[in-house]
C-alpha positions in Angstrom: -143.0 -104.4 46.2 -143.0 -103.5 42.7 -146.9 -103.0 42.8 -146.0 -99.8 45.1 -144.4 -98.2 41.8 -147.5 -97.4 40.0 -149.3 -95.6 43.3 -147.5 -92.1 44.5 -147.0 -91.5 48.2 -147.7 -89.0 48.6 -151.6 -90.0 47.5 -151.6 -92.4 49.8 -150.7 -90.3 52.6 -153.3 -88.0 51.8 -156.0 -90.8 51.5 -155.2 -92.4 54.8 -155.2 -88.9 56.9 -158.3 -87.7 55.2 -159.7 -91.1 56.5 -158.1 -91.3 60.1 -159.6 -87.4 60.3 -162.8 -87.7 58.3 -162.4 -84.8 56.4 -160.7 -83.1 53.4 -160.1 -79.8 55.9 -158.4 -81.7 58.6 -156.4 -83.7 56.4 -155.1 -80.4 54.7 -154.3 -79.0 57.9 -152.1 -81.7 59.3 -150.4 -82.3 56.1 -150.4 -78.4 55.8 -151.0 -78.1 52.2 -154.6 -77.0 50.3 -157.9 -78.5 50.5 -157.9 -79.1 47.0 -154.7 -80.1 46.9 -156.0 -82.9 49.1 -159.2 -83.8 47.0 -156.3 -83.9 44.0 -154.1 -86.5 45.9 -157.2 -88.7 47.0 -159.1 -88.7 43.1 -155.1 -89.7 41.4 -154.8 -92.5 44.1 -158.1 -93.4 43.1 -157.6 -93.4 39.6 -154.1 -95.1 39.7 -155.3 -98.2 42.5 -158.5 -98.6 40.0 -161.0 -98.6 43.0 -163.0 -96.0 44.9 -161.7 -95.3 48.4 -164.5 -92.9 49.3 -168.1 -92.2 48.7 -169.0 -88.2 48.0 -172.0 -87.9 50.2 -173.7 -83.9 51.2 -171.5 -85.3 54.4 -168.4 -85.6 52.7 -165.9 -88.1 52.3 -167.0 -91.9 53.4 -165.1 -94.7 52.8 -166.3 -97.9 50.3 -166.2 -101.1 52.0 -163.0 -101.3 50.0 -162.0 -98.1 51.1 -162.1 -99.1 55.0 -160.1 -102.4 54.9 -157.1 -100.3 52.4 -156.9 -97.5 54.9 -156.8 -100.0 57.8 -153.7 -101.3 56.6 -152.3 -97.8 55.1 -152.8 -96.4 58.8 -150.9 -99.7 60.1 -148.4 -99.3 57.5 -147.7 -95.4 58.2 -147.3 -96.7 62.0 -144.9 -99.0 61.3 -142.7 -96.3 59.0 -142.9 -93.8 61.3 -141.2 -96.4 64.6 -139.0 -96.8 62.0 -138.2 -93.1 61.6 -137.8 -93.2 65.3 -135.5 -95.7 65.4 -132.8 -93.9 63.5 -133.8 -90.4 65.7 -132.9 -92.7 68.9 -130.0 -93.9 67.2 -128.7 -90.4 66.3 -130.0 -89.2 70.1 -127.4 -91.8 71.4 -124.5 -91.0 69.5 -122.2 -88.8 70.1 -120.0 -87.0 67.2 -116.9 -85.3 68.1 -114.4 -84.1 65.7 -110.7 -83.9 67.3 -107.4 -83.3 65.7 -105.6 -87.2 65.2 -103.1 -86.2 67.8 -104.9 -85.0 70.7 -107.1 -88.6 69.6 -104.4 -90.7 69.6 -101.8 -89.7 72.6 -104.4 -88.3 75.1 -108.0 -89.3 74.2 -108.0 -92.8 73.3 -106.8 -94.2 76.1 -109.3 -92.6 78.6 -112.3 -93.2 76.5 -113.0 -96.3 78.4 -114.2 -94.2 81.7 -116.6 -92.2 79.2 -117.9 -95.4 77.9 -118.6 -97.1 81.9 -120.1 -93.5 82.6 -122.3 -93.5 80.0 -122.9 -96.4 78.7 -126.0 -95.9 76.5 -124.0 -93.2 74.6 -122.1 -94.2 71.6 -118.9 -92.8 70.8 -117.9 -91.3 67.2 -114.4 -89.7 66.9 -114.0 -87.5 63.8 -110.6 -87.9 63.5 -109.2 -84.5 60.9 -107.3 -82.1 60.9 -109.5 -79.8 59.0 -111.7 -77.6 60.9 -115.6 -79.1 60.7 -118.8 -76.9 59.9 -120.4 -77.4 62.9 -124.3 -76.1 61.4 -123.8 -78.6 58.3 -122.6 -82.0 59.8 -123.2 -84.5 62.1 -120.9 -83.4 64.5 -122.2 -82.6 68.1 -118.8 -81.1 69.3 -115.2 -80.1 68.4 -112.1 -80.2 70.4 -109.8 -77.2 68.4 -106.6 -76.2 69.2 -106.2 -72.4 68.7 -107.0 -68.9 70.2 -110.8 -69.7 70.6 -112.0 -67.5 68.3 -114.4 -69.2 65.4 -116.6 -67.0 63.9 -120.3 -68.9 64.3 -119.3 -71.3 66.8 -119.3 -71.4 70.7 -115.6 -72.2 72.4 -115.1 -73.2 76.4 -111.3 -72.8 77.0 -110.8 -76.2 77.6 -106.6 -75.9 78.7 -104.1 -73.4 78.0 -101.5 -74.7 76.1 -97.9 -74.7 77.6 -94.7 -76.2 75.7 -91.6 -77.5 77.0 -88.8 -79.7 76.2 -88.9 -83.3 76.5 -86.8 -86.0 75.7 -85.7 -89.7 76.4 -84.6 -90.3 80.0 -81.0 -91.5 78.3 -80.4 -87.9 76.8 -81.9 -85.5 79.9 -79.2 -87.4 81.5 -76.4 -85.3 79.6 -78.6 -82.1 79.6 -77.2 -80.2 83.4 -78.3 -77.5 82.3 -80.3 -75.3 79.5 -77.1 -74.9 77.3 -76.3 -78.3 77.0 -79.1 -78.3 74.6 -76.6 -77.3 71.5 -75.4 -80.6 72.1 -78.2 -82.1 70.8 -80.8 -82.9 67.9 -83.7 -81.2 67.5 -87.0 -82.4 66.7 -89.0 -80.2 64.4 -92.7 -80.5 63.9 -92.9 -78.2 60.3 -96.5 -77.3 61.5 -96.2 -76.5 64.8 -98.0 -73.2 65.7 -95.0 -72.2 68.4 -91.1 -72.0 68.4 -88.7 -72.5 70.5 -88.2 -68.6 70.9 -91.1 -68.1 73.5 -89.8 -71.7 75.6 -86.1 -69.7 76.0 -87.5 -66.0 77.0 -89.8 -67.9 79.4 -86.5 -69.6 80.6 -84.8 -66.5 81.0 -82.1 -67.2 78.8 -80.5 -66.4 75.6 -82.1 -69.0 72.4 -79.1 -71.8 71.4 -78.9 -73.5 68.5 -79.3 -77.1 68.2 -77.5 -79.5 66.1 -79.8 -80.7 62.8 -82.6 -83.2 64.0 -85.7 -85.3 62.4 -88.1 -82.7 60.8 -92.1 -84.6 60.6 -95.0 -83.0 59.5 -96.7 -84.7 62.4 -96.7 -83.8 66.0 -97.1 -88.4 66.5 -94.1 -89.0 64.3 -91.7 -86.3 66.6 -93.3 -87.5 69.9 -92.4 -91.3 68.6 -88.9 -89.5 67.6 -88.2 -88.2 71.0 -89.2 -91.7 72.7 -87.1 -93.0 70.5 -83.7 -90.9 71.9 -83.2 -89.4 68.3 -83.4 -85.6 70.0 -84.8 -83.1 72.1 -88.4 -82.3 71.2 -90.7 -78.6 72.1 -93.9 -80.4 72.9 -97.2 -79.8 75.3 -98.9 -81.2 78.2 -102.0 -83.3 76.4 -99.4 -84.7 74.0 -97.1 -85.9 76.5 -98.8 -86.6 79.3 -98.8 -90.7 79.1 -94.9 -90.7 78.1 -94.3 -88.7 81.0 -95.9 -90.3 83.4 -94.9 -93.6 82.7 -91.1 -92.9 82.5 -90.7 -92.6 78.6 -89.9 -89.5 78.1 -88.4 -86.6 80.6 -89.0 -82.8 80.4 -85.5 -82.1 81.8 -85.8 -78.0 82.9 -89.3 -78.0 84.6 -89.9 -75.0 83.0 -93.1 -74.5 81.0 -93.9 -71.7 78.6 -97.6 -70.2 77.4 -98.5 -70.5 73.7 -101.0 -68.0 73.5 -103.4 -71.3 72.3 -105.1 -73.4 73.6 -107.6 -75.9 73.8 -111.1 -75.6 73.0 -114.7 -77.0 73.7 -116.7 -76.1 70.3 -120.2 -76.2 69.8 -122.6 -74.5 67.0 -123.8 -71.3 68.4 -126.9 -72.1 66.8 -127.7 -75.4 68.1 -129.6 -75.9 71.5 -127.1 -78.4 73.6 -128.1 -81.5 74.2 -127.9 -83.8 77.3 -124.8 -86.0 75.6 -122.8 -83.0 75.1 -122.9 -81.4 79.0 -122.1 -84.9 80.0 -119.1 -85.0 77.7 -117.7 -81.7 78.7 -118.2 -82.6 82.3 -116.5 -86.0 81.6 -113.5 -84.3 79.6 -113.0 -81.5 82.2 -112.2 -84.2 85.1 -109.7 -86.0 82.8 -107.7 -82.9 82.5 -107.8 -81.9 85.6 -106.6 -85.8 86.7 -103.9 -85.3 84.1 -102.9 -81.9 85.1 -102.6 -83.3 88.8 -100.1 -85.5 87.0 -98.2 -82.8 85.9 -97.9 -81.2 89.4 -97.0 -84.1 90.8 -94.1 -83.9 88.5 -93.0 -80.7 89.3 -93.2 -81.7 92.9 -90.9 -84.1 92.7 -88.4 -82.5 90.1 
């Protein structure tokens, strides 16, 4: 391998497409640079391997009997880098990128991947996993789930769901909670970067805001959803975040009253990027797992 170190690539390149094409013009055109920028390439190669490759007939270019059996293998060679190129395009062609805040990953995502997987098989899954909000024109990523009011400058956003908070709790605590001012009798749980208060869940209720006594503050919606499972207070959460608890019997959202958050969630693409195959399927995919979890939800009501 070391032997490759004295001879340029680029030369050899341009010696085994002026070969393949037979002359200096073609060559130039398919590796769009000058004529003589060509005849350059071919006379440093030349110069560098110690052997002439071509004969300069009125014709043209021919190759030596040297020149034939080196370009052989250079064309062979090229071959082989360029299925090797395609291998990674394949690879990147069947994976899918998608950048999701840890939450939404964690308590909703996760655990439903597995149907994506069965469905599409031949796709592999990348999860992004950040907070931070992802340059969709410079990265990897194919698509973004965002929580906010849809509006990215650059970007493309498909309301995914409208965000609705409510209280929830642990099914030992709704059982004291008769009714919405019961809640000054208990703790609650503060997430410090939560985009929504408390304020919008009581006018939606109709009633007058109470105060709670001091709960767990986190800086992560995880660590109060954990909290609430845990009985330690009354948390303000949403419907992706809680679905699971909820349906299995963890947690309780005592009043059955839900209140918009002006956000939501979003489908995020790059406006400037055609959308590929993997993506439509994703969205399609995601789509019918909220409106399964959603049916959830309903269900609830129903039988509240």
């Amino acid at each position: 391998m070391a032997m490759l170190n004295r001879v340029h690539l680029n030369g050899l390149r341009a010696v085994e497409t002026v070969a393949r094409l037979g002359s200096l013009a073609a060559a130039a055109a398919e590796l769009n640079v000058s004529v003589s920028a060509v005849s350059q390439q071919v006379k440093r190669t030349e110069k560098q391997l110690g052997q002439a490759l071509f004969e300069r007939t009125p014709g043209g270019l021919v190759p030596t009997e040297f020149g034939a059996v080196f370009t052989a293998r250079l064309s062979a060679g090229f071959r082989e880098l360029a299925q090797a190129v395609a291998l990674a395009d394949e690879a990147n062609e069947c994976t899918l990128v998608v950048s999701v805040a840890p939450a939404f990953a964690s308590k909703w995502l996760l655990p439903r991947l597995s149907r994506h997987f069965a469905r599409h098989p031949n796709v592999l899954l990348r999860i992004d996993a950040s907070a931070r909000v992802a340059d969709l024109d410079r990265s990897d990523i194919d698509i973004a789930i965002r929580l906010g009011d849809g509006k990215w400058p650059g970007d493309r956003a498909e309301l995914l769901l409208a965000q609705e908070v409510f209280p929830v709790c642990a099914p030992s605590i709704a059982a004291r909670l008769k009714s919405i001012g019961d809640l000054a009798q208990t703790c609650a749980i503060t997430d410090e970067r939560a985009m929504f208060s408390w304020d919008s869940w009581f006018e939606a209720a109709g009633v007058e805001p109470v105060t709670f006594q001091k709960g767990a503050r986190f800086t992560d919606p995880m660590l109060c959803l954990e909290s609430a499972i845990a009985g330690h207070g009354v948390m303000l959460a949403w419907q992706l975040l809680t679905a699971d608890a909820l349906a299995d019997g963890r947690l309780v959202a005592p009043f059955g009253i839900r209140a918009e958050s002006g956000l939501g969630y979003w489908l995020v693409t790059s406006a400037t990027k055609s959308e590929s195959r993997k993506v439509r399927d994703f969205k399609a995919w995601i789509r019918e797992e909220i409106e399964a979890t959603m049916a959830q939800f309903r269900a609830l009501d129903s039988a509240a």
